[in-house]
C-alpha positions in Angstrom: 45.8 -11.4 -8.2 44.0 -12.5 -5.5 46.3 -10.8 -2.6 46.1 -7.3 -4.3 43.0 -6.4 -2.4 44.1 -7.3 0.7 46.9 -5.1 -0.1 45.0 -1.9 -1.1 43.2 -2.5 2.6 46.4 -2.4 4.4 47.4 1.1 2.3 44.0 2.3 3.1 44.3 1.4 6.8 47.6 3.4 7.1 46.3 7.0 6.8 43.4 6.4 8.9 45.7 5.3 11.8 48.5 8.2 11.2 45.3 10.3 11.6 44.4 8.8 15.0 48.2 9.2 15.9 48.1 12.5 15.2 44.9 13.7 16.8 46.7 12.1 20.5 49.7 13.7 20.2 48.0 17.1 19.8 46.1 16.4 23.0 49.2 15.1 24.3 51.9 18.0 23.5 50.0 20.8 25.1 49.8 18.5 28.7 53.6 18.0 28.3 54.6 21.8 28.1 51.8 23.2 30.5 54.0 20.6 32.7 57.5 21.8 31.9 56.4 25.6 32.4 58.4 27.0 34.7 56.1 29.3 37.1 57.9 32.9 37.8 55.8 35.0 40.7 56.6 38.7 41.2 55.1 40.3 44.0 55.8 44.1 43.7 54.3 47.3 45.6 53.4 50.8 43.7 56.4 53.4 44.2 58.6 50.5 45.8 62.4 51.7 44.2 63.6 48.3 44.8 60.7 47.2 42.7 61.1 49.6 40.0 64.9 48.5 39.9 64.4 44.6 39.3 61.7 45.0 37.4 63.4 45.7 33.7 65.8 42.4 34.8 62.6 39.9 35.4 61.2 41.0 32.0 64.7 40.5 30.2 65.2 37.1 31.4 61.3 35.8 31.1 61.8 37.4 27.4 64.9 34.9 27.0 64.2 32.3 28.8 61.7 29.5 27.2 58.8 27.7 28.7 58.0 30.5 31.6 54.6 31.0 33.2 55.0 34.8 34.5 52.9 36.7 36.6 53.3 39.7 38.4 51.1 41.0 41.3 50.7 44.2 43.2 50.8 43.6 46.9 47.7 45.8 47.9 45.6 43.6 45.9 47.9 39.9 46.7 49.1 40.3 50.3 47.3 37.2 51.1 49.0 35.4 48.5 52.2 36.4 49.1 51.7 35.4 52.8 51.1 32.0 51.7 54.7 31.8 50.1 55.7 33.0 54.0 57.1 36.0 53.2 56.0 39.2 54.1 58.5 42.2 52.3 58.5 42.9 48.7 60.3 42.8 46.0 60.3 38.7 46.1 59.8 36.1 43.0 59.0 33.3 43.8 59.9 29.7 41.4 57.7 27.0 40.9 55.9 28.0 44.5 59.0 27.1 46.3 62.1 29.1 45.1 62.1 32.3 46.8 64.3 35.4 45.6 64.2 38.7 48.5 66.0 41.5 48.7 68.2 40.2 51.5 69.3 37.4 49.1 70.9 40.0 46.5 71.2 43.5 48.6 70.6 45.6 45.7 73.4 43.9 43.6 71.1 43.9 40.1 73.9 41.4 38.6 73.7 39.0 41.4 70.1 39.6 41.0 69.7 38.6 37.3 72.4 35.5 37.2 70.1 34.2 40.8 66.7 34.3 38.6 68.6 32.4 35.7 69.9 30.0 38.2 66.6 29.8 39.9 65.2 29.1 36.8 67.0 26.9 35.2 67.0 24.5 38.4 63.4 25.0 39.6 62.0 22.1 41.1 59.1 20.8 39.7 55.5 21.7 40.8 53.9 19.7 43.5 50.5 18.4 42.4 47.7 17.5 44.8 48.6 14.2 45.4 52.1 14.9 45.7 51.0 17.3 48.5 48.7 14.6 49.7 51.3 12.2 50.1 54.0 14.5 51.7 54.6 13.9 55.0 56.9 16.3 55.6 54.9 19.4 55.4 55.6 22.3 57.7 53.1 22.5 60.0 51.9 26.2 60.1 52.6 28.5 62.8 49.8 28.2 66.0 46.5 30.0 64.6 45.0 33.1 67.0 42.0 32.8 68.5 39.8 35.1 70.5 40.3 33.6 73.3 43.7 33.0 73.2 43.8 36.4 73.2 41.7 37.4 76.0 43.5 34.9 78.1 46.6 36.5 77.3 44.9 40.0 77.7 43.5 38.8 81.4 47.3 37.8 82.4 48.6 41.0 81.1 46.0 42.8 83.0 47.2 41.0 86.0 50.3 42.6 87.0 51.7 44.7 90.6 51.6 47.6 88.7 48.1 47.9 87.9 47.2 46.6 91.4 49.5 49.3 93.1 47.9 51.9 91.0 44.2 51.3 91.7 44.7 51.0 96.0 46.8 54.1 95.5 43.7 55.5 93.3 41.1 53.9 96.1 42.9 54.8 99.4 43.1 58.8 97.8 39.4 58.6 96.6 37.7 57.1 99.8 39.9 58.9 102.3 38.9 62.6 100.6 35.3 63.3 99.9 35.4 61.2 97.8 32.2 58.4 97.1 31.5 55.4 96.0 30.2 56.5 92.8 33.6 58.9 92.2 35.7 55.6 92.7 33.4 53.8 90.1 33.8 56.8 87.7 37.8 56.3 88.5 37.8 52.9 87.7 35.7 53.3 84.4 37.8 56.5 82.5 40.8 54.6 83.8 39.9 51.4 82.0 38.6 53.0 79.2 42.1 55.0 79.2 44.3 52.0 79.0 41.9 50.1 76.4 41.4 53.6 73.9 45.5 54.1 74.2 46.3 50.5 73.4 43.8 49.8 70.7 44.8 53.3 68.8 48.6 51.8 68.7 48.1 48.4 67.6 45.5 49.4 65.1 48.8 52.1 63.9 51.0 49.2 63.9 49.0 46.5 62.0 48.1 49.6 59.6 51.7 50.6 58.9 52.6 47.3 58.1 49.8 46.3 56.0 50.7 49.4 54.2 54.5 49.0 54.0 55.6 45.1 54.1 58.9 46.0 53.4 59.5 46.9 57.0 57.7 43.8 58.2 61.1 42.1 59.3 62.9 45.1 60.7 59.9 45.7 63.0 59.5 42.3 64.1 63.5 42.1 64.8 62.8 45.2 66.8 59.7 43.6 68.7 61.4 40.2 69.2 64.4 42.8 70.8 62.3 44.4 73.1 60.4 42.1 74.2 63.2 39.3 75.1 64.9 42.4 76.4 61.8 43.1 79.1 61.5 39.4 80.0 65.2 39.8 81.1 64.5 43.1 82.6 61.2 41.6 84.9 63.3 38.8 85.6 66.1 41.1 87.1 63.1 43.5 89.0 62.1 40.4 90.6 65.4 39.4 92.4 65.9 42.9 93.1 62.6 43.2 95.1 63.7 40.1 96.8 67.1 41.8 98.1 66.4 44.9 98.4 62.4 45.4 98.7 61.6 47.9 96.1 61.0 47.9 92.2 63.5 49.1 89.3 60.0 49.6 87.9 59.9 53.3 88.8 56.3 55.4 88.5 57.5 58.9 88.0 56.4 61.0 91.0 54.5 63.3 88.3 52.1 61.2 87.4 51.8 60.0 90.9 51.0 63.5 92.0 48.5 63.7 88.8 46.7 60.4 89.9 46.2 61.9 93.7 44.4 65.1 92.4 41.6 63.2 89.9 38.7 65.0 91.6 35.9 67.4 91.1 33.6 68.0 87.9 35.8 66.7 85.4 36.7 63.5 87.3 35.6 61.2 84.4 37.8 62.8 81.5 40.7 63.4 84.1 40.9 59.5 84.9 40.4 58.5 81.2 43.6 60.7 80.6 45.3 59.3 83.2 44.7 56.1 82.0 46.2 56.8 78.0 49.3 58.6 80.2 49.8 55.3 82.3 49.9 53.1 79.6 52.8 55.2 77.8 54.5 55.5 81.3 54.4 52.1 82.7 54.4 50.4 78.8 57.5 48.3 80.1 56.0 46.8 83.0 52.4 46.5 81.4 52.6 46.3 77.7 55.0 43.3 77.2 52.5 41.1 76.5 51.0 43.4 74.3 53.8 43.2 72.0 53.9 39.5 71.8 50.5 39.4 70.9 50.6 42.2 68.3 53.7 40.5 66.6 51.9 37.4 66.2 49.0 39.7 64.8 51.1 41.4 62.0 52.2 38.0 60.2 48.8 36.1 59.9 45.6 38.9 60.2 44.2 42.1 58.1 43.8 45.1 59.6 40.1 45.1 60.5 40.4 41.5 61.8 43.5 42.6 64.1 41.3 45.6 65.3 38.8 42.9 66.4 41.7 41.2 68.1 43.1 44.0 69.7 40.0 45.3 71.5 39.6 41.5 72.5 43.1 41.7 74.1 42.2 45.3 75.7 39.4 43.9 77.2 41.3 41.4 79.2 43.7 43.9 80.0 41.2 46.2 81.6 38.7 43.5 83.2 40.7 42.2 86.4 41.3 46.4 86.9 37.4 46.6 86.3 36.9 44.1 89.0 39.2 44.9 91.4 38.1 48.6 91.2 34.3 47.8 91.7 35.6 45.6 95.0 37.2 48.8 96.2 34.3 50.6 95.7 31.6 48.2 97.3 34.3 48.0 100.2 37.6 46.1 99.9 40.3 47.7 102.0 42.9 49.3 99.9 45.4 47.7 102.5 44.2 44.0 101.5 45.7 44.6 98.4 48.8 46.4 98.8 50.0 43.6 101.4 48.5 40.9 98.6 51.2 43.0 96.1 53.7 43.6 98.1 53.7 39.6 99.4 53.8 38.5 95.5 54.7 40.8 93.3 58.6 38.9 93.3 56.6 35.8 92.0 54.2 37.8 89.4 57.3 39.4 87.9 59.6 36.6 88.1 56.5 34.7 86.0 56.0 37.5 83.4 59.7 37.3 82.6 60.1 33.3 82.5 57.0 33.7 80.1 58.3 36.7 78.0 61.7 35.4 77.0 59.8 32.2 76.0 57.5 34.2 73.9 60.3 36.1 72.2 62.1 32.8 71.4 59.2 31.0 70.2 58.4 34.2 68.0 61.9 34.2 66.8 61.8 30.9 65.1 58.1 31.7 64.2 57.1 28.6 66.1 53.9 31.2 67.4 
């Protein structure tokens, strides 16, 4: 008799502590799954037929497949995002924020698609918390940030070149040897820079617009760029030991515009030279835009639109200043002659320099190094 008490407190006990057991566990479960979700990332783009193809296949397998966090974005709103993941063409899923799915891994094959997402799936790697991100020391380091004046520096180099130089004495001998003033030459000098920088800043800004607009020809585009300008480092490389042998360019001005050039005179001096300026830039775009790729393929991967306006009329301005400056010298009085021999003495070196520097550009944008 006198251990039933001691009894009925033990029985009495026992709920309250399956109660306490219970109330963790139900904190508890909810933790564990939120942890084993596997997160599914769609990015997709309005009137993308790609898209529209997949997109029946991701909602079958999410609807069979347990434990999925799903979300779907559309890339006008979640280009950012989707940068992040470093791609830059849609359709693309990506797994647990690693495990990435493009078009180029399936070409259209929708079965090859679907039995990749279950794969992906079923083997995601697990989500890398903070610390775990913290603590990893093997994080890519991200490709070499733009700044402004990175860009005029490169925009000062490009502006730099025999070509320019050639064409502002040819501009300056014509002007001050014909009735031509000092204040004609200045007016030269200022539609012709503002030619170039208009011309240059209207393309890029068509460029970055085009492929803000239409990611899915990000890649092609940059394979194109890459191309070219690899293919023009090689090309100044070649002009330079050609001027050495044989003492003229393979960097030919057609005799048109030459001609054109001569005849900027008379009352509508100003608009004439700002034309001829835009023309140049199309004409002579191998020997002086170069750069100007390079610059605006690093542009398309890691700035918006507006921001890559600002860049590119940061970059124009470079271009345009060391023409600015040398055409105000010829104006106040520097002999034409003083810098056709300075161009014709190291024009070899310049080009020789460009095309060293080009094809390293073109590699180091090729691995997306810059």
């Amino acid at each position: 008799m006198t251990k039933r008490p001691a009894l009925q407190q033990a029985v009495t006990k026992t709920p309250l502590i399956t109660f306490v057991i219970l109330i963790i566990l139900l904190f508890l479960v909810p933790t564990v799954s939120a942890q084993d979700d596997t997160r599914v990332e769609y990015f997709y783009e309005n009137g993308c037929s790609k898209c529209q193809k997949i997109a029946p296949v991701i909602e079958n397998v999410v609807d069979n497949s347990e434990n999925i966090n799903y979300s779907s974005y559309e890339i006008s709103t979640s280009y950012n995002q989707m940068k992040e993941y470093g791609v830059y063409t849609v359709p693309v899923l990506v797994i647990n924020e690693s495990t990435k799915i493009t078009y180029q891994d399936y070409k259209g094959n929708i079965t090859l698609f679907k039995e990749l997402l279950i794969e992906s799936i079923k083997n995601a790697p697990p989500l890398q918390t903070s610390d775990d991100t913290d603590n990893n020391s093997t994080i890519t380091k991200p490709p070499l940030k733009i700044s402004p004046v990175m860009v005029l520096i490169a925009g000062i180099l490009a502006g730099f070149n025999p070509c320019l130089l050639a064409v502002m004495a040819f501009m300056a001998s014509v002007t001050l040897t014909s009735e031509g003033n000092r204040r004609d030459m200045l007016t030269i000098v200022a539609g012709f820079c503002a030619g170039i920088f208009i011309t240059y800043t209207v393309v890029g800004m068509g460029i970055l617009k085009t492929i803000n607009s239409m990611p899915e020809i990000h890649e092609t585009i940059t394979l194109f760029m890459v191309t070219l300008i690899g293919g023009l480092g090689a090309w100044h490389i070649y002009d330079a030991y050609y001027m050495k042998t044989r003492d003229k360019s393979t960097f030919k001005t057609p005799k048109s515009l030459i001609s054109f050039m001569g005849n900027i005179k008379g009352k509508n001096i100003l608009m004439l030279s700002l034309f001829a300026g835009g023309l140049f830039s199309l004409v002579k775009a191998p020997c002086v835009g170069a750069v100007y790729l390079s610059i605006l393929d690093m542009m398309m991967t890691r700035v918006e639109v507006v921001e890559g306006t600002l860049y590119l009329a940061v970059y124009n301005f470079g271009v345009v200043f060391p023409v600015f400056i040398l055409g105000g010298l010829l104006a106040f009085g520097l002999n034409p002659d003083t810098v056709t021999e300075f161009r014709e003495k190291r024009r070899s070196e310049i080009r020789l320099i460009t095309g060293v520097v080009l094809i390293i550009l073109a590699i180091l944008l090729n691995f997306n190094v810059i």
